[in-house]
PAPA-711481 format. One record per residue: residue number from 1; x negated, y, z negated of N, C-alpha, C in turn; residue in one letter. Coordinates in nm, 2 decimals. Atoms other than C-alpha are relative to their C-alpha. Layout:
  num      nX      nY      nZ     caX     caY     caZ      cX      cY      cZ  residu
  NUM       X       Y       Z       X       Y       Z       X       Y       Z       A
...
This chain:
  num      nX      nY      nZ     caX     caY     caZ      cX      cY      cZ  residu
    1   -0.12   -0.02    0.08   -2.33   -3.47    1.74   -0.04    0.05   -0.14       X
    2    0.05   -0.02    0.13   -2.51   -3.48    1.40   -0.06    0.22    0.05       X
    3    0.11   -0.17   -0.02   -2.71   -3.07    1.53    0.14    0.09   -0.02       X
    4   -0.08   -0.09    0.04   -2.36   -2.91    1.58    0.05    0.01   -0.13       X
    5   -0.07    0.01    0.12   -2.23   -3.01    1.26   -0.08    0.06   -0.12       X
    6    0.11   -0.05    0.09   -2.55   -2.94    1.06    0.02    0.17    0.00       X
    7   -0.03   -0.13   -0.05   -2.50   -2.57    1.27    0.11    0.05   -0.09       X
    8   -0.14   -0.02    0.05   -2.13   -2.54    1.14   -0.03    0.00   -0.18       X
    9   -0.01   -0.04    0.15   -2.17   -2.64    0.76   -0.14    0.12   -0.06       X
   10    0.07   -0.07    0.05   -2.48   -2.39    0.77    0.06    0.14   -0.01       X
   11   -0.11   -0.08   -0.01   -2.25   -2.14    0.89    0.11    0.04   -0.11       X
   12   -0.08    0.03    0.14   -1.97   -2.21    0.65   -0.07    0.08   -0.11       X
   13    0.12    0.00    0.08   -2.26   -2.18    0.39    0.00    0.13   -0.01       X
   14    0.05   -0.16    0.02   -2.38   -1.82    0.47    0.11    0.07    0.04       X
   15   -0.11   -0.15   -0.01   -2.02   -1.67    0.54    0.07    0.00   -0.15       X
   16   -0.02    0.01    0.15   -1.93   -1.84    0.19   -0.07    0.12   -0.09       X
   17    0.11   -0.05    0.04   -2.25   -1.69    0.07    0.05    0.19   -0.01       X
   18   -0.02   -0.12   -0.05   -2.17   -1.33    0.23    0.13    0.05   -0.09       X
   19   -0.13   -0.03    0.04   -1.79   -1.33    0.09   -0.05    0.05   -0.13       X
   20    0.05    0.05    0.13   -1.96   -1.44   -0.25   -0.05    0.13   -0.07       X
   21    0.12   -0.07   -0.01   -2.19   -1.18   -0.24    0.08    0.17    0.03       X
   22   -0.04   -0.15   -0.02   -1.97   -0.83   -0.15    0.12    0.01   -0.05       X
   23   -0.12   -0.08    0.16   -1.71   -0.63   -0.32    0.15   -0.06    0.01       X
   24   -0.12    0.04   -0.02   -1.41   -0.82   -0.20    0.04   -0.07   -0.13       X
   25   -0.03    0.04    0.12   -1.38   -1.07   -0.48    0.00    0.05   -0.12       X
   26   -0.01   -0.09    0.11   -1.43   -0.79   -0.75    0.16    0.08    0.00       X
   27   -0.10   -0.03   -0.03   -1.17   -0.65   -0.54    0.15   -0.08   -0.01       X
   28   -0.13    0.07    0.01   -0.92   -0.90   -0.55    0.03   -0.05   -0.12       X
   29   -0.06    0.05    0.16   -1.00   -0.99   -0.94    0.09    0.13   -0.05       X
   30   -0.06   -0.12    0.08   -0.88   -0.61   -0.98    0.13    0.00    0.05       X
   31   -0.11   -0.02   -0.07   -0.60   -0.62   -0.74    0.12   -0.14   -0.14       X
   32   -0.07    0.10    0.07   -0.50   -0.98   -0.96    0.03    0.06   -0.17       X
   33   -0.02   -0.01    0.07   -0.54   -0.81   -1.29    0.09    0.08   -0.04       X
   34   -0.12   -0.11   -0.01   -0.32   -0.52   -1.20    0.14   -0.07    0.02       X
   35   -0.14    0.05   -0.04   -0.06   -0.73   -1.08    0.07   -0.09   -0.08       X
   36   -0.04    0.11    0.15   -0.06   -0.99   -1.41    0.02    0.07   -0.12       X
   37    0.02   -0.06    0.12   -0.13   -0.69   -1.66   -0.05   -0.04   -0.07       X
   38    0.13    0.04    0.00   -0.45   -0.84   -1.73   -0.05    0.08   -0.08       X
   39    0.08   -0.10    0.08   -0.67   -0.61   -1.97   -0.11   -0.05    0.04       X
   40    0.14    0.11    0.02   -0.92   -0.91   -2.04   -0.03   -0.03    0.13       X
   41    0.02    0.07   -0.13   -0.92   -1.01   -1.67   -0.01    0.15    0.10       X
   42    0.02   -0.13   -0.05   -0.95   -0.62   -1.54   -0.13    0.06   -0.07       X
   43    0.12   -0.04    0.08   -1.23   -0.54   -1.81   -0.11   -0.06    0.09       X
   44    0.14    0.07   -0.03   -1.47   -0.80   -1.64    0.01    0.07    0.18       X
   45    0.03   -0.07   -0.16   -1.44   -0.57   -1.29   -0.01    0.16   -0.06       X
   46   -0.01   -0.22    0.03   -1.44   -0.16   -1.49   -0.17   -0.03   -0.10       X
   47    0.12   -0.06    0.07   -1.79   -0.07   -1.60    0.05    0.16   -0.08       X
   48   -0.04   -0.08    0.06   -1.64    0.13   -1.86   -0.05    0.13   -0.06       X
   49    0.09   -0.06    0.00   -1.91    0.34   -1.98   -0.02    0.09    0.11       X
   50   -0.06   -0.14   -0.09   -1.97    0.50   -1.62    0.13    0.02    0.03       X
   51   -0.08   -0.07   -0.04   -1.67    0.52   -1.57    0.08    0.12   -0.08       X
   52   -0.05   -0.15    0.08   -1.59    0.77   -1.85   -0.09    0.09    0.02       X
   53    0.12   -0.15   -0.03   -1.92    0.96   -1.74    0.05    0.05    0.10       X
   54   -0.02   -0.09   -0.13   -1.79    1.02   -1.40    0.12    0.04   -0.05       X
   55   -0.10   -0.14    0.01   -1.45    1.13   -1.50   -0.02    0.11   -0.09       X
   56    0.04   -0.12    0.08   -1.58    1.36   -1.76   -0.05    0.11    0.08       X
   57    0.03   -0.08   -0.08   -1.78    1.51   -1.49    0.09    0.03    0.12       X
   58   -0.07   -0.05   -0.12   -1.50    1.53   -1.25    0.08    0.11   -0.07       X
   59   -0.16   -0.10    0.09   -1.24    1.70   -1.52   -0.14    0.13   -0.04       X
   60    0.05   -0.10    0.03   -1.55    1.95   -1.62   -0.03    0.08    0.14       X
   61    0.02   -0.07   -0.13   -1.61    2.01   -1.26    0.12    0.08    0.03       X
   62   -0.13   -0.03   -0.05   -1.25    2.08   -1.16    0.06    0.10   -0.11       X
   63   -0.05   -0.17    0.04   -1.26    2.33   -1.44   -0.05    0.11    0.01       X
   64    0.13   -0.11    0.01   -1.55    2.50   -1.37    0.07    0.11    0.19       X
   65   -0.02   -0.03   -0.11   -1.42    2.52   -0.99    0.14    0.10   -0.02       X
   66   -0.10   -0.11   -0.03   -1.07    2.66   -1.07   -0.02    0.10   -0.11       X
   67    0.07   -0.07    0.05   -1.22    2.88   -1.30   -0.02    0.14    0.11       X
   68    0.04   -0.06   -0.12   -1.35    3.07   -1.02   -0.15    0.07   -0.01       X
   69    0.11   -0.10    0.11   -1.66    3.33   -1.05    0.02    0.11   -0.02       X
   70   -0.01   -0.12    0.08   -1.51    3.65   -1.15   -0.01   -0.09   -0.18       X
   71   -0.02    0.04    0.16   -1.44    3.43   -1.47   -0.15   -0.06   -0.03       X
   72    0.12    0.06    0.02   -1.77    3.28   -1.47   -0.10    0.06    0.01       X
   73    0.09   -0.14   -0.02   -1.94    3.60   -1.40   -0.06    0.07   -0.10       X
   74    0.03   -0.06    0.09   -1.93    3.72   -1.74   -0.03   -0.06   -0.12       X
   75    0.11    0.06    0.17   -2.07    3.61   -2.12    0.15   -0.12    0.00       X
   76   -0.10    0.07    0.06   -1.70    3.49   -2.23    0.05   -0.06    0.09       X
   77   -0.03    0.10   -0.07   -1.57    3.36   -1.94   -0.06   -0.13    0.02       X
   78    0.08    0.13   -0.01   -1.84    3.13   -1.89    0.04   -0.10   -0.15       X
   79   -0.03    0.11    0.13   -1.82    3.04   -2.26    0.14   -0.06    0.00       X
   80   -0.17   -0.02    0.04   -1.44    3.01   -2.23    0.01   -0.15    0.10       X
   81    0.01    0.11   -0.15   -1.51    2.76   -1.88   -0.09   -0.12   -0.08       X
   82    0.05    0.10    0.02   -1.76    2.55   -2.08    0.05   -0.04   -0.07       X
   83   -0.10    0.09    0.10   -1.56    2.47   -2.38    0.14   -0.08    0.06       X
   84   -0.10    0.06   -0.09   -1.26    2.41   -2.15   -0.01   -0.11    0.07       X
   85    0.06    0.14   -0.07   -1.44    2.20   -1.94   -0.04   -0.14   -0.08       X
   86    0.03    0.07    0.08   -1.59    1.99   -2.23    0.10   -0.06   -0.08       X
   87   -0.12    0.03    0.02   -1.23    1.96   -2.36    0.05   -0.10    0.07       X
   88   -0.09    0.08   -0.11   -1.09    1.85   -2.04   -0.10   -0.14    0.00       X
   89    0.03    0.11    0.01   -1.36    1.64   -2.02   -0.03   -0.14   -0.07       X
   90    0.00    0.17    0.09   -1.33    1.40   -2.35    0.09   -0.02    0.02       X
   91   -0.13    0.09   -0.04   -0.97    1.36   -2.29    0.02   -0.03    0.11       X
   92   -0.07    0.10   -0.17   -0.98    1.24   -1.92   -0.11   -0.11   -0.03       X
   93    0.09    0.08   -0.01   -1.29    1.05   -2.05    0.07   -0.12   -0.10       X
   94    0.03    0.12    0.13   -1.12    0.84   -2.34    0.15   -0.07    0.15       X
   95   -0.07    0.11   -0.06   -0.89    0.71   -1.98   -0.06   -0.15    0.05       X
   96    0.08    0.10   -0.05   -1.18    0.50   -1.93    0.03   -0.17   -0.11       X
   97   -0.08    0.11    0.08   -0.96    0.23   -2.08    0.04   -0.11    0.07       X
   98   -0.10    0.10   -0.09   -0.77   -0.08   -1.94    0.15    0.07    0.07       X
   99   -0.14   -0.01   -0.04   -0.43    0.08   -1.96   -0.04    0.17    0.08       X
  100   -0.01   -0.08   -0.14   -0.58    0.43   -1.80   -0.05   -0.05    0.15       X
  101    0.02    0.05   -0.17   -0.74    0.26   -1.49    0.10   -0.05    0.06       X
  102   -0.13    0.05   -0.02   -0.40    0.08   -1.47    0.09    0.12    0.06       X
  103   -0.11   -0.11    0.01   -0.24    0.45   -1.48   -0.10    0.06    0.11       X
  104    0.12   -0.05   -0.12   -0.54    0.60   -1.28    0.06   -0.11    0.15       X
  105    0.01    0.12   -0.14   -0.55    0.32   -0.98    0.20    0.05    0.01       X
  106   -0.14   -0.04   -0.04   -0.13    0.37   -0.99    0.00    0.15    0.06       X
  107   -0.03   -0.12   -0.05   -0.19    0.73   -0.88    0.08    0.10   -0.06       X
  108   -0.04   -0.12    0.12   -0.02    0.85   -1.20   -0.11    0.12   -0.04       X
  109    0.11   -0.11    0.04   -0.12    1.16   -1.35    0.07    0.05   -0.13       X
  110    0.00   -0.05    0.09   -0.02    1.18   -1.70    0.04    0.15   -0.08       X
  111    0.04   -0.16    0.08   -0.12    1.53   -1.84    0.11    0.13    0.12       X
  112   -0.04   -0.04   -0.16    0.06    1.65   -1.45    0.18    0.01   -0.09       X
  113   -0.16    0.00    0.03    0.44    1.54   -1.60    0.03    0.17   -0.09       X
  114   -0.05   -0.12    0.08    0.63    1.87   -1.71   -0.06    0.13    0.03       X
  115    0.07   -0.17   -0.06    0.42    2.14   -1.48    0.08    0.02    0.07       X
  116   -0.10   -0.06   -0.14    0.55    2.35   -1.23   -0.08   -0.03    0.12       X
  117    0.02    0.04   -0.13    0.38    2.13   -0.97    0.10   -0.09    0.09       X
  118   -0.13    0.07   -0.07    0.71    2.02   -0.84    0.06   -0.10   -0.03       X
  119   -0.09    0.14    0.11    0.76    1.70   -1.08    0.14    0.02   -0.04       X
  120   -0.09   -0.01    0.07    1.08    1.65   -1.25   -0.05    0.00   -0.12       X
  121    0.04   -0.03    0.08    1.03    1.82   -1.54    0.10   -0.08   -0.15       X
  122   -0.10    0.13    0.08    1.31    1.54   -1.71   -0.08   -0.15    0.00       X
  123    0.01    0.12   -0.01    1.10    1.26   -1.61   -0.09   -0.02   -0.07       X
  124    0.10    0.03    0.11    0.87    1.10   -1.89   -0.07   -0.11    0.05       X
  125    0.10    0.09   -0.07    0.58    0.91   -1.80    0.01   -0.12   -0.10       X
  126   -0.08    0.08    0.06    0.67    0.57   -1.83   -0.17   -0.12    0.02       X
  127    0.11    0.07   -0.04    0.41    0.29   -1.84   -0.01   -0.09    0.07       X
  128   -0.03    0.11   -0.06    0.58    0.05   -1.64   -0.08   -0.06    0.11       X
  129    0.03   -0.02   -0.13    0.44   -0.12   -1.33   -0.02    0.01    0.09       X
  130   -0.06   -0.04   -0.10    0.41    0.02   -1.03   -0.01   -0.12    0.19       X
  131    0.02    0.04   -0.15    0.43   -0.13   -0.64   -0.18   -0.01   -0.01       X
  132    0.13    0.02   -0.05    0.09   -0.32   -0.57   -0.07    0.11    0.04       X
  133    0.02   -0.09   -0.09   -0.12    0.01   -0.48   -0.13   -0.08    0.10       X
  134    0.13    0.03   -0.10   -0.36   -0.23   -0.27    0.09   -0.04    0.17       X
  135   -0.13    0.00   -0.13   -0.04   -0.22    0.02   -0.08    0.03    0.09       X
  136    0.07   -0.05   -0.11   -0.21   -0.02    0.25   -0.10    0.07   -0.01       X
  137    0.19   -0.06    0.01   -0.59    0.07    0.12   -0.07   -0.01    0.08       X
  138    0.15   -0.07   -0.09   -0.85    0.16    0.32   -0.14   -0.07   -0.07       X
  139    0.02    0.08    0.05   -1.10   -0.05    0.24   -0.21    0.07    0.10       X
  140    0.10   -0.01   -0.05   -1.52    0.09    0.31   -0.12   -0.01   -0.07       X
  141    0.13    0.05    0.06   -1.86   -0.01    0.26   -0.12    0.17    0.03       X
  142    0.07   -0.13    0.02   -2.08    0.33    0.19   -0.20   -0.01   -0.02       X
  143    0.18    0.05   -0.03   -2.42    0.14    0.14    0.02   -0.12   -0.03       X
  144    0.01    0.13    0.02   -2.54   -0.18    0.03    0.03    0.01   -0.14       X
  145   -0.02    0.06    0.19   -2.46   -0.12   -0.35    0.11    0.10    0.02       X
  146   -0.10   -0.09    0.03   -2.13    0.13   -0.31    0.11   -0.03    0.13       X
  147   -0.09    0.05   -0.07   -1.79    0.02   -0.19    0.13    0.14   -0.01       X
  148   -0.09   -0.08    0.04   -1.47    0.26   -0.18    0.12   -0.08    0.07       X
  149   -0.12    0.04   -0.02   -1.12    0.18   -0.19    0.07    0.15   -0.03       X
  150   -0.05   -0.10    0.00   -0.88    0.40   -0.09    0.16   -0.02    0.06       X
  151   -0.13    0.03    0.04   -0.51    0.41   -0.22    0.07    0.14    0.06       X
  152   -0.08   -0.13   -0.04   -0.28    0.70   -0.01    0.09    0.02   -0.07       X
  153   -0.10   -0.02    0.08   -0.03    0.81   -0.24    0.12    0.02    0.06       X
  154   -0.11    0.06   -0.05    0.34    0.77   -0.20    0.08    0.15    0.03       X
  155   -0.09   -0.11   -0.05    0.50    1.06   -0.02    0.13    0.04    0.03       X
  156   -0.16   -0.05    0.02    0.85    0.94   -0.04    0.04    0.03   -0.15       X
  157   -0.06   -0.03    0.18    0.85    0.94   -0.45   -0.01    0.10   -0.05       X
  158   -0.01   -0.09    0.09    0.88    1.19   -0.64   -0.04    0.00   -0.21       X
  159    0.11    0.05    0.12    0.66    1.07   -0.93   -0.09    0.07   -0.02       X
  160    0.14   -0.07    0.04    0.35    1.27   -0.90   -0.09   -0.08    0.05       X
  161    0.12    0.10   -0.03    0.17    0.96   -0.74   -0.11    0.09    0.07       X
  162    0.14   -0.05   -0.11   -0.21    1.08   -0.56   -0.05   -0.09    0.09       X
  163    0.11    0.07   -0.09   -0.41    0.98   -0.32   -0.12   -0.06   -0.09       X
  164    0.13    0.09    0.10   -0.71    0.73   -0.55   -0.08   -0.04    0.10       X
  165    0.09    0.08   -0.08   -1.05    0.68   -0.43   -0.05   -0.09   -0.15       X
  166    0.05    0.11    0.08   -1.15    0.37   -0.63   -0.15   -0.03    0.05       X
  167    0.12    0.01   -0.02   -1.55    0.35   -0.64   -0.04   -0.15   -0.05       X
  168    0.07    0.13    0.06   -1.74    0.00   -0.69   -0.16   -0.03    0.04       X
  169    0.15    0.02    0.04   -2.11   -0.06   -0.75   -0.01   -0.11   -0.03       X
  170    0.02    0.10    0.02   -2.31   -0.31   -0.72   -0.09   -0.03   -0.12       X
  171    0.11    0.00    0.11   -2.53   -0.40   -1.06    0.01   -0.16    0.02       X
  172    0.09    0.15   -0.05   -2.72   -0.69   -0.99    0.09   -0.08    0.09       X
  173   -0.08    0.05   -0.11   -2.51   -0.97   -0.80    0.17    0.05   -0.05       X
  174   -0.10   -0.01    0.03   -2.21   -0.85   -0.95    0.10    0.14    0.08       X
  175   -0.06   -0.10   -0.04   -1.94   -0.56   -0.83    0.07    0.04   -0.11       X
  176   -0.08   -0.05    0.11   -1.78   -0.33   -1.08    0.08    0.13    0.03       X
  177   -0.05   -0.12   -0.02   -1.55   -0.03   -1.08   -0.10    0.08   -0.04       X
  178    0.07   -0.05    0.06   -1.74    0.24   -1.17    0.03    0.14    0.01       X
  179   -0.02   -0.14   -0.01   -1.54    0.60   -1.07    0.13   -0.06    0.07       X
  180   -0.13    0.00   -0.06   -1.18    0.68   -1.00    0.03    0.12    0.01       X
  181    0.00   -0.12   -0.06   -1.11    1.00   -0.80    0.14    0.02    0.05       X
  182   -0.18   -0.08   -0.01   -0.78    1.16   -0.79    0.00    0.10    0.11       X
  183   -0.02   -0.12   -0.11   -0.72    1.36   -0.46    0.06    0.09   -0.06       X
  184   -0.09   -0.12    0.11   -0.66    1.72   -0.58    0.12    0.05    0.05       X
  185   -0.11   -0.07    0.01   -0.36    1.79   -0.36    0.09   -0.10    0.01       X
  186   -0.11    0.02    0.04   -0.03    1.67   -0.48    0.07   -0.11    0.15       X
  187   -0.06    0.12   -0.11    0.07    1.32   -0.23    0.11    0.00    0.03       X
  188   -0.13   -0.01   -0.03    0.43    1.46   -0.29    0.10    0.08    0.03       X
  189    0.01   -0.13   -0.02    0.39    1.78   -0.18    0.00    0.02    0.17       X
  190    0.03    0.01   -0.18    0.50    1.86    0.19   -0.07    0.10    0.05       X
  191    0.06   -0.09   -0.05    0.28    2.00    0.42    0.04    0.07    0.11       X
């Protein structure tokens, strides 16, 4: 009697252990801070530092790419694509904040309000909160230190919401955000 039970609380033990130990509870402190409007209680899951390196390099990428290479072919184009890019990329880098991962992770897109990408060009970006985006995430393990969450954007709204891949890294025993990836085409856009 005493062998199974020893068996069982060792069990217990290393699924504790296992939970303890992978990106879920990072995951669910971020899901709770989003949903209380948390700053202080969202900061201790965003490694904020990379996370304004990777979006700097995403917004310099994504200008270098629509750029094309006739433009990048020549002296001033290039020059014209790097400063642009370098632009784009301190202002998408100072979202590396509480209240942009809040706006990020919601699948807002800020800078997007008032284009001719099909938005209502009457609607002002509001800061309010949106529907839990952890509804129906996608939820995958990529190695032993890199998790992805993945938020589908909302195809009945008319908001501008995206598709968000939310990245999490592991640094030491801990889990942290560490990159937030905006699908480039439009979630409210029919195909």
């Amino acid at each position: 009697m005493k062998k199974p039970l020893l068996i069982l609380a060792v069990l217990v033990v290393l699924a504790g252990l296992l939970y303890a130990l992978s990106p879920l509870p990072a995951v669910r402190g971020i899901r709770d801070a989003l949903r209380e409007d948390d700053d202080v209680a969202l900061s201790r899951h965003v490694d904020y530092d990379a996370l304004g390196r990777n979006l700097r390099a995403h917004a310099e990428d994504y200008v270098a790419r629509r750029a094309g290479a006739s433009v990048r072919g020549n002296v001033f184009g290039a020059f014209a694509v790097d400063v642009a890019g370098r632009v784009a990329g301190g202002l998408v880098e100072s979202l590396a904040t509480p209240t942009g991962v809040k706006t990020l992770m919601a699948g807002r897109v800020a800078w997007r309000q008032g284009t001719a990408s099909g938005l209502s060009l009457d609607a002002p970006f509001s800061g309010e909160p949106v529907a839990d985006p952890f509804v129906n995430a996608r939820y995958r393990l990529e190695s032993l230190s890199r998790f992805r969450v993945t938020f589908a954007g909302d195809p009945e709204a008319d908001s501008g919401t995206l598709a968000v891949n939310v990245i999490l890294e592991r640094q030491g025993l801990r889990w942290k955000l560490t990159d937030i990836d905006l699908d480039e085409t439009d979630a409210t856009r029919t195909r």
